[in-house]
C-alpha positions as CSV (number, residue, x, y, z in Angstrom):
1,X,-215.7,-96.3,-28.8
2,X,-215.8,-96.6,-32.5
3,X,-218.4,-97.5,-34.4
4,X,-218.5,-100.9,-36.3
5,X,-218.0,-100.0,-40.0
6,X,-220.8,-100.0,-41.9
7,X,-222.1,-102.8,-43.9
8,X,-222.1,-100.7,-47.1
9,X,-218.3,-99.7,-46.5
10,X,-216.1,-99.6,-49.9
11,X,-213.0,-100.2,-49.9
12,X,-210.5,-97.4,-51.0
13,X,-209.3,-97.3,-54.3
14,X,-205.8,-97.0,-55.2
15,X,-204.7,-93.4,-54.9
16,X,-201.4,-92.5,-56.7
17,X,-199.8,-89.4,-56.4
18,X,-201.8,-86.3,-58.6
19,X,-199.5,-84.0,-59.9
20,X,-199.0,-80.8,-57.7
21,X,-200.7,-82.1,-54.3
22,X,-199.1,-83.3,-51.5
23,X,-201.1,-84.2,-48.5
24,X,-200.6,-84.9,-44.7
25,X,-202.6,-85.8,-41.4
26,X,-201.4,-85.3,-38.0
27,X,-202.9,-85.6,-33.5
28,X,-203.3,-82.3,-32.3
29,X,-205.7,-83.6,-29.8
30,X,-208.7,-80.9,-30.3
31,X,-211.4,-83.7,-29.7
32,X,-209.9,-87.2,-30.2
33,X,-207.3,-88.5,-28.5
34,X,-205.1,-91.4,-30.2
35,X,-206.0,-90.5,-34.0
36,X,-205.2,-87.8,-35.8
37,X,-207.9,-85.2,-36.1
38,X,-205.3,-82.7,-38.3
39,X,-205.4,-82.4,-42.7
40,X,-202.8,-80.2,-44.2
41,X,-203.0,-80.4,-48.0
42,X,-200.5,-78.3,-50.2
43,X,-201.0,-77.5,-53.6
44,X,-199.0,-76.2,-56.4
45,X,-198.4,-72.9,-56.7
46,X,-201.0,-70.5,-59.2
47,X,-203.9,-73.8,-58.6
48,X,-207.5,-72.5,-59.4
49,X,-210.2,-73.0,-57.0
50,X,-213.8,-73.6,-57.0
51,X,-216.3,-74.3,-54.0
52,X,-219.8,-75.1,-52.8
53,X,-221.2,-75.1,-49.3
54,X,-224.0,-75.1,-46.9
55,X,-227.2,-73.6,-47.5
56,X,-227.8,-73.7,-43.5
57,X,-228.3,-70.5,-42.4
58,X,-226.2,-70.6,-39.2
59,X,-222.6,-71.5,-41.1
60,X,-219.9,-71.8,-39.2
61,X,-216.6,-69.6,-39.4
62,X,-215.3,-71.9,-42.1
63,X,-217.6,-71.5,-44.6
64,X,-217.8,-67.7,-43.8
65,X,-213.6,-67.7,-44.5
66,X,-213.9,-69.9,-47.7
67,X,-216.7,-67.9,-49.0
68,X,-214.3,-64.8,-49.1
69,X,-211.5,-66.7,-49.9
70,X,-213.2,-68.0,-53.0
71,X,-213.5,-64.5,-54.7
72,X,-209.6,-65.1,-55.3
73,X,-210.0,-68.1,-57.4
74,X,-207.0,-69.7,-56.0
75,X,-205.4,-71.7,-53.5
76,X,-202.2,-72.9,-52.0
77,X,-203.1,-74.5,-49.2
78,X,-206.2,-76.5,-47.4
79,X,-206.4,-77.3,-43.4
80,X,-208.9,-79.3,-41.7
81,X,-209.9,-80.8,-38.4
82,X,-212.2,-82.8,-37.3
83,X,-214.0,-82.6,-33.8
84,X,-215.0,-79.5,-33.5
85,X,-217.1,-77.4,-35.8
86,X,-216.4,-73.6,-35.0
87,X,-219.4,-73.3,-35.2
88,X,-221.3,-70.8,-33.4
89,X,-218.7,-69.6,-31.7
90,X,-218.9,-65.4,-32.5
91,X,-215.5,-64.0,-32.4
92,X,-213.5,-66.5,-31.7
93,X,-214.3,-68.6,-34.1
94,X,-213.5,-66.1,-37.0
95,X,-210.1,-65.7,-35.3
96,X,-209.6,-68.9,-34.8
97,X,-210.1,-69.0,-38.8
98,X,-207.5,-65.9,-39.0
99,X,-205.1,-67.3,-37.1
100,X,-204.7,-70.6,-38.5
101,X,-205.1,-69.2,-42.2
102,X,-202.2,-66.8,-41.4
103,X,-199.8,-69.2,-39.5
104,X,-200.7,-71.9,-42.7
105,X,-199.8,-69.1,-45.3
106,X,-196.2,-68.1,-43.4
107,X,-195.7,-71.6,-44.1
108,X,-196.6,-72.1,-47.6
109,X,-195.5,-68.7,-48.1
110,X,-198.5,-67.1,-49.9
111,X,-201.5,-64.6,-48.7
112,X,-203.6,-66.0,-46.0
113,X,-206.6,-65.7,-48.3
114,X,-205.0,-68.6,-50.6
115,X,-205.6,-71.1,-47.8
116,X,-208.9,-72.6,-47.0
117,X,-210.0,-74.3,-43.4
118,X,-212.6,-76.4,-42.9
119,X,-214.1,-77.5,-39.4
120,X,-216.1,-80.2,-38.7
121,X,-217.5,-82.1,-35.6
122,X,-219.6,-80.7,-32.5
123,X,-221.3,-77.1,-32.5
124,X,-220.8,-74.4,-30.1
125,X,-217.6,-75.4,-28.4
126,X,-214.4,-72.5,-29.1
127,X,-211.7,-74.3,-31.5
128,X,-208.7,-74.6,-29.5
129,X,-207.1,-73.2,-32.5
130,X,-203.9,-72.9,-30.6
131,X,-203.9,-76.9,-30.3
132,X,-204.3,-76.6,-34.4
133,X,-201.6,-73.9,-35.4
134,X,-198.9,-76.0,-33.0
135,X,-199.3,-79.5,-35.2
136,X,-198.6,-77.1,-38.4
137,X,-194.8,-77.4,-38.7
138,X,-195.0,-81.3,-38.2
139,X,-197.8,-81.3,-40.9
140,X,-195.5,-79.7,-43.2
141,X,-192.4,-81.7,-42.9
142,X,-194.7,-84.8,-43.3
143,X,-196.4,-83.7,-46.5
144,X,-196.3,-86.2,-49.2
145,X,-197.9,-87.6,-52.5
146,X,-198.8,-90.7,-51.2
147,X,-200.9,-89.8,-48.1
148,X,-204.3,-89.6,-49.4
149,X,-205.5,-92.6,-47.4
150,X,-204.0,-90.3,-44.0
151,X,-206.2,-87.7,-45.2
152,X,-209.1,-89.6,-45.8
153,X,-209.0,-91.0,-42.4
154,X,-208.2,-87.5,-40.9
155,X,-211.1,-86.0,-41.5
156,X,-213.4,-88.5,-40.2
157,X,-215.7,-87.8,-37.1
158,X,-218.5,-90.8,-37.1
159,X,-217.6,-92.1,-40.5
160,X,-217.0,-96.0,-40.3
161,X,-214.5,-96.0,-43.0
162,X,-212.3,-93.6,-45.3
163,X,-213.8,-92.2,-48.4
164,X,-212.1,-91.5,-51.7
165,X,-212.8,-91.8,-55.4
166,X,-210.3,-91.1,-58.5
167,X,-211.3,-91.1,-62.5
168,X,-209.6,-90.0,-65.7
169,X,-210.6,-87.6,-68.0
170,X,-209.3,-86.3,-71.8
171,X,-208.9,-82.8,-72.5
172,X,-207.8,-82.4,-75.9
173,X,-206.2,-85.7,-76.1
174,X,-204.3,-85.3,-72.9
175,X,-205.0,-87.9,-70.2
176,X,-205.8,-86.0,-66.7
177,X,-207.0,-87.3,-63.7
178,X,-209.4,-86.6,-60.7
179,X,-208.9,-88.0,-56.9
180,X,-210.8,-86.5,-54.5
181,X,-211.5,-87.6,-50.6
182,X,-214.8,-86.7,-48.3
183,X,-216.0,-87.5,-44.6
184,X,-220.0,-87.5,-44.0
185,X,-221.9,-89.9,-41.8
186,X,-224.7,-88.0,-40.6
187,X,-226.7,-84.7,-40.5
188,X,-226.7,-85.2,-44.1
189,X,-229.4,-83.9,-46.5
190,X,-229.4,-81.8,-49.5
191,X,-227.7,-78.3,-50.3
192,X,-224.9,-80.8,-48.3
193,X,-224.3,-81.5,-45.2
194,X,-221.7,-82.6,-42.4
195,X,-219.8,-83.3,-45.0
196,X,-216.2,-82.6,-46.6
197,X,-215.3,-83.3,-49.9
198,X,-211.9,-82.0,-51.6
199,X,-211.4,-82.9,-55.2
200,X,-208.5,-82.3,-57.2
201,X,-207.1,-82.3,-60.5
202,X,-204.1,-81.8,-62.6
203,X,-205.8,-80.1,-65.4
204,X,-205.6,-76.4,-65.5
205,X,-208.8,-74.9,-65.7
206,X,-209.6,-71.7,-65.0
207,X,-211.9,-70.9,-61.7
208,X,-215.0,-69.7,-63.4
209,X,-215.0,-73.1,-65.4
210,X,-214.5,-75.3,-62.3
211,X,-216.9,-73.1,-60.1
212,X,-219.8,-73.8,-62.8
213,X,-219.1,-77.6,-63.5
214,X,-219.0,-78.4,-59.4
215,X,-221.8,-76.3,-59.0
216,X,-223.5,-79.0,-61.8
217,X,-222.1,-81.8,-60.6
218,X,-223.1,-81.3,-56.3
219,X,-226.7,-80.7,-57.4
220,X,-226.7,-83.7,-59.3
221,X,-225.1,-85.9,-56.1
222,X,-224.7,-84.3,-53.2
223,X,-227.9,-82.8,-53.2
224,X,-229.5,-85.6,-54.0
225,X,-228.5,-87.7,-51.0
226,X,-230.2,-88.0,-47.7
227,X,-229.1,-89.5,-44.7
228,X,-231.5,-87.9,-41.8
229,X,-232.7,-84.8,-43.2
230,X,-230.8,-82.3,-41.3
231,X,-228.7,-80.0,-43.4
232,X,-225.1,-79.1,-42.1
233,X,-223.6,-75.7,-40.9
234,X,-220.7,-76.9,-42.4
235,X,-220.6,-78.5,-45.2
236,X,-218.1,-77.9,-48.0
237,X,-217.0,-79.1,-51.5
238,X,-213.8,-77.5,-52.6
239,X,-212.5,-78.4,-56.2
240,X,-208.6,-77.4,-57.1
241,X,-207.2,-77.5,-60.4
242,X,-203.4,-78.0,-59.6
243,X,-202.4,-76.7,-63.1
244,X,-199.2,-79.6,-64.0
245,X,-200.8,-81.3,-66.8
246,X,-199.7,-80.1,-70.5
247,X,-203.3,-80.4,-72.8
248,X,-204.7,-77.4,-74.9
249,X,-205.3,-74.0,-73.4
250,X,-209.2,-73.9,-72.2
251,X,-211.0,-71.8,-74.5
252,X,-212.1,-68.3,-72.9
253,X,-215.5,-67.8,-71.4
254,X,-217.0,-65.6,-74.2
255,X,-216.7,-68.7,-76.8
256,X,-219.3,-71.1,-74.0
257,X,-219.5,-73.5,-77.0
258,X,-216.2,-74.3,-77.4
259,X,-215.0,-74.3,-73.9
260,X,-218.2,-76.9,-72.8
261,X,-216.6,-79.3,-75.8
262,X,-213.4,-79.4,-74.6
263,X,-214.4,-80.0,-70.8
264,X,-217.3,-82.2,-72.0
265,X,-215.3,-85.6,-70.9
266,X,-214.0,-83.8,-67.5
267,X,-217.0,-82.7,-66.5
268,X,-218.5,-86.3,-67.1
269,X,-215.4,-87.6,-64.9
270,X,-216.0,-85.1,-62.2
271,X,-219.6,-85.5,-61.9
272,X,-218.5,-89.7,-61.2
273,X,-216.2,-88.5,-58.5
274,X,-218.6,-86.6,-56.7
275,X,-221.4,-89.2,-57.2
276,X,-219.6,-91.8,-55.9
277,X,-218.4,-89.7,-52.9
278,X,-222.1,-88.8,-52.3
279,X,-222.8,-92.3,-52.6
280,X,-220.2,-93.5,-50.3
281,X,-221.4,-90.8,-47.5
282,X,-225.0,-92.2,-47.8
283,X,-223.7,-95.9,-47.6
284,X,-222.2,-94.3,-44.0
285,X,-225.3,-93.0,-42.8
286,X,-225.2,-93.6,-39.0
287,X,-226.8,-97.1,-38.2
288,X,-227.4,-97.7,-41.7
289,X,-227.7,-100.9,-42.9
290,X,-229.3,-100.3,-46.1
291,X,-228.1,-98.2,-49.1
292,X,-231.6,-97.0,-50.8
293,X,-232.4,-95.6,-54.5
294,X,-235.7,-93.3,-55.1
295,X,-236.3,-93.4,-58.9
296,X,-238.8,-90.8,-59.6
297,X,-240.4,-90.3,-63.2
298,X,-243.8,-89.2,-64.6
299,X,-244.0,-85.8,-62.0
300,X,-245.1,-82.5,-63.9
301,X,-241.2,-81.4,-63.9
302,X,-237.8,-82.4,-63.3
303,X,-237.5,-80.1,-59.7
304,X,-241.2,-81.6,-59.2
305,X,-239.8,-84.8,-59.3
306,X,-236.6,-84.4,-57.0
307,X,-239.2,-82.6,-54.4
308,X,-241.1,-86.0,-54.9
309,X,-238.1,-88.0,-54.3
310,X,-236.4,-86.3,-51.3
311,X,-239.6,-86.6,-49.5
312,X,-240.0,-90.5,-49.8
313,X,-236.3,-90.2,-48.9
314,X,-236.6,-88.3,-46.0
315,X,-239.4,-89.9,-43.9
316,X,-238.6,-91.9,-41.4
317,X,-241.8,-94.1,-42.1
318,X,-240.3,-95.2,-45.3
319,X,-236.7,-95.5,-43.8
320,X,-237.6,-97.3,-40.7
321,X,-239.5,-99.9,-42.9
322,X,-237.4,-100.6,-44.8
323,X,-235.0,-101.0,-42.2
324,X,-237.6,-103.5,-40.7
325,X,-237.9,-104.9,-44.5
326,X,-241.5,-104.4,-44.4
327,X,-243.0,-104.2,-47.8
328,X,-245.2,-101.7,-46.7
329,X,-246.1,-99.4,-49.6
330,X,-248.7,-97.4,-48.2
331,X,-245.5,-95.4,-46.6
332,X,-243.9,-94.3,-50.1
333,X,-247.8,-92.9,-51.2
334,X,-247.8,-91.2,-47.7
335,X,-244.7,-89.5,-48.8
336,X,-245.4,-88.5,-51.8
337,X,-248.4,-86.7,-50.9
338,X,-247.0,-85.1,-48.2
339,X,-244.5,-83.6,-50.3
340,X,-246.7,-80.5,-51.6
341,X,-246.0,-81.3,-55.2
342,X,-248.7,-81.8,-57.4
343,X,-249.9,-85.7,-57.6
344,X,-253.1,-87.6,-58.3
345,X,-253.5,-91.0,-56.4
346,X,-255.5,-92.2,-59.0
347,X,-252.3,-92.3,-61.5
348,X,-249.9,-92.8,-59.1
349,X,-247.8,-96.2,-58.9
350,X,-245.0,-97.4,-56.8
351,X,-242.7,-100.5,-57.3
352,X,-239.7,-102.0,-55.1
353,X,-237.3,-104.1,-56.6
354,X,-238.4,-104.1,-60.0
355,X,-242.0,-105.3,-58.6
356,X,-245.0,-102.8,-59.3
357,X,-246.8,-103.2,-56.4
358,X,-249.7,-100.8,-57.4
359,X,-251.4,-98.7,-59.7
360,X,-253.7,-96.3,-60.7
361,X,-254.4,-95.9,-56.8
362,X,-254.9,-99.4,-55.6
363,X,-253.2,-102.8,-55.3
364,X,-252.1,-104.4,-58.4
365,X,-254.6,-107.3,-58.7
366,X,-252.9,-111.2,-57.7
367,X,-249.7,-108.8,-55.8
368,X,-247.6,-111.0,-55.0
369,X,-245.2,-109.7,-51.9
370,X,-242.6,-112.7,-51.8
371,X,-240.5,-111.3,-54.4
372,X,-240.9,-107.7,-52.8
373,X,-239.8,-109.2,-49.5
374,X,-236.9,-111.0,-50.8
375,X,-235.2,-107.5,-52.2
376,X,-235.5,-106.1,-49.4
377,X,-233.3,-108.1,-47.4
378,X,-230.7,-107.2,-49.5
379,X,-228.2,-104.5,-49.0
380,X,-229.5,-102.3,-52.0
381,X,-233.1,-101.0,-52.2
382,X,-234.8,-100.1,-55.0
383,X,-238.2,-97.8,-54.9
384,X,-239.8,-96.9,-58.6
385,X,-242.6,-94.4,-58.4
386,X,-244.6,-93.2,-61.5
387,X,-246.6,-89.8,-60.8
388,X,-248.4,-90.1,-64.1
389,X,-248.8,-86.2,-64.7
390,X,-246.0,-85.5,-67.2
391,X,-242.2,-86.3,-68.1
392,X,-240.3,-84.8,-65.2
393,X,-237.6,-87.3,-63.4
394,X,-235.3,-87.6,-60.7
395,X,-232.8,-89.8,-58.5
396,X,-232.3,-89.8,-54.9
397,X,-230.2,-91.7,-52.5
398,X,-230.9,-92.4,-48.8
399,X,-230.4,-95.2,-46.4
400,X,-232.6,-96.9,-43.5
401,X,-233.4,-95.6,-40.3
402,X,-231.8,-98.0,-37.6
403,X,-231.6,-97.8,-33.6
404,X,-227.6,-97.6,-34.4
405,X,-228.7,-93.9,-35.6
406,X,-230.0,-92.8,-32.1
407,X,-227.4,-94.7,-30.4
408,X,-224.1,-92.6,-32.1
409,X,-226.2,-89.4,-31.9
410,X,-227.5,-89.8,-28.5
411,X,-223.9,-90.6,-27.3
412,X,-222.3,-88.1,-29.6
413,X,-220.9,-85.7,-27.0
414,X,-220.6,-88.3,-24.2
């Protein structure tokens, strides 16, 4: 049964074509029947790729197969399913990988190491890869411009809704744009998670330039998002510059200065894609019905801070409060403590809402809740907190802790 879409759902932009990508979603039938669980996207010929995934230490075939592919900086093709992970699945998985790869590449005509797969859904059953490889003519025939909404929806396992985000950028006075989709609902916390995201652009950029803005840009939205703590063996962000866009050659990587100048309003652009995405994801946090926002400042240091942050948003104390709305404060100072990074409850302060609740380690003298109270019965969150020790600052982005979490996950394989 599906799940009801979430409260926080967005709706999808418009997505016109982006020059040199044509996209395409079809039912093989690996997991789900009556949707298609199939993403074949194409892109043009000579396109420059960059990635980032998992940290997990048990990845699944996917990530080890991008990893290698990655070293050629560039790409011709990307499949996905959804509804099974290949992960942990020994041999078979990494032939599974092979196979597909090399039946996708006879198509596109190019070397199997020029497509990427990505997998996503349950761990430890073998990918009926055969089911995969027999949808792949049918995907090609169908591939077109205008299916980015198919794509979006493709990849989805628990998502409640289809996630995609577009911006433009200038490079030296040429107009280019970004459009990227992701899926991500739960096991989601930082260095990613269950979690696709594939962005793409028209600019031509050269990998090593793409490889070091994503990197940028995920740790500054991706891993800063939180959903339920658990980190992914599967996550990945894949970036493709398709090349078709006619702006000034990008400057070479010996002359930094000059290069960071020119991409300077791209980067920008990319790092809104990916934050929105990352926003989107956590806004479909299983069960959620409560998009929160950790604003950390004051800590001894900017990692300090996010530390700080990620532990309020992690603890299911804080999230299942404020899933209750319960203005209950004393959570977010048991967070912070626990989160091993240096704090002094005597300077500390926490606000909700734009209300500073305490400070200095006690209760703000005549604290008045009602206000407190009243934001938290609204759909977006708010939680300020002041260390007092120094300058360092961070954001992170969770979501409450429901019932509607244990009953997707409880049910997930049923």
């Amino acid at each position: 049964m599906a799940n009801a879409v979430s409260p926080l759902a967005v709706p999808l932009p418009p997505l016109p074509p982006l020059a040199g990508v044509r996209l395409s979603a079809a039912a093989a039938g690996i997991r789900y029947q009556g949707r298609t669980d199939v993403v074949m996207i194409e892109v043009a010929k000579g396109s420059s790729v960059a990635g980032v995934f998992t940290a997990n230490k048990c990845p699944g075939a996917p990530i080890d197969w991008c990893r290698t592919a990655l070293k050629g900086g560039k790409a011709r093709m990307l499949v996905v399913n959804a509804g099974n992970a290949n992960v942990f699945t020994g041999k078979a998985g990494r032939d599974a990988c092979a196979a597909t790869a090399g039946a996708a590449a006879q198509l596109a005509d190019c070397p199997p190491k020029q497509v990427f797969v990505a997998s996503t859904g349950v761990i430890g059953e073998v990918l009926p890869h055969d089911k995969l490889i027999a949808v792949l003519p049918a995907l090609q025939a169908s591939l077109a411009a205008d299916n980015w909404e198919a794509a979006a929806r493709g990849i989805m396992t628990t998502d409640t809704f289809p996630k995609a985000a577009t911006r433009e950028a200038a490079i030296g006075g040429t107009t280019v744009r970004i459009a990227g989709i992701a899926k991500g609902s739960g096991m989601i916390a930082p260095d990613m998670a269950t979690m696709l995201c594939f962005v793409f652009t028209d600019a031509k950029i050269p990998a090593d330039a793409l490889q070091a803005m994503l990197k940028k840009g995920v740790d500054a939205s991706f891993n800063c998002t939180t959903v339920d703590s658990d980190t992914s063996t599967s996550d990945t962000v894949l970036l493709v510059a398709t090349g078709q866009a006619t702006h000034p050659r990008i400057p070479a990587a010996e002359t930094k200065a000059a290069r960071n100048r020119m991409l300077a309003g791209f980067a920008k652009a990319l790092n809104d894609v990916l934050l929105d995405l990352a926003l989107q994801v956590t806004g479909d946090g299983e069960g959620a019905q409560k998009r929160v926002r950790i604003d950390v400042t004051g800590a001894v240091n900017a990692r300090s801070a996010k530390k700080i942050a990620m532990a309020v948003a992690n603890s299911p104390l804080v999230k299942t409060a404020i899933a209750g709305e319960d203005a209950n404060w004393g959570r977010i100072v048991m967070a912070v403590g626990k989160s091993g990074e240096p704090a002094d409850r005597d300077k500390l302060s926490i606000g909700v809402g734009g209300v500073w609740m305490a400070r200095d380690g006690a209760v703000i003298p005549g604290y008045d809740e009602t206000p407190v109270v009243a934001h938290m019965r609204g759909k977006e969150v708010g939680i300020a907190i002041d260390i007092g020790l120094g300058k360092g600052s961070a954001t992170a982005w969770t979501c409450d802790l429901t019932h509607g979490y244990i009953d997707i996950n409880g049910s997930y394989r049923s």
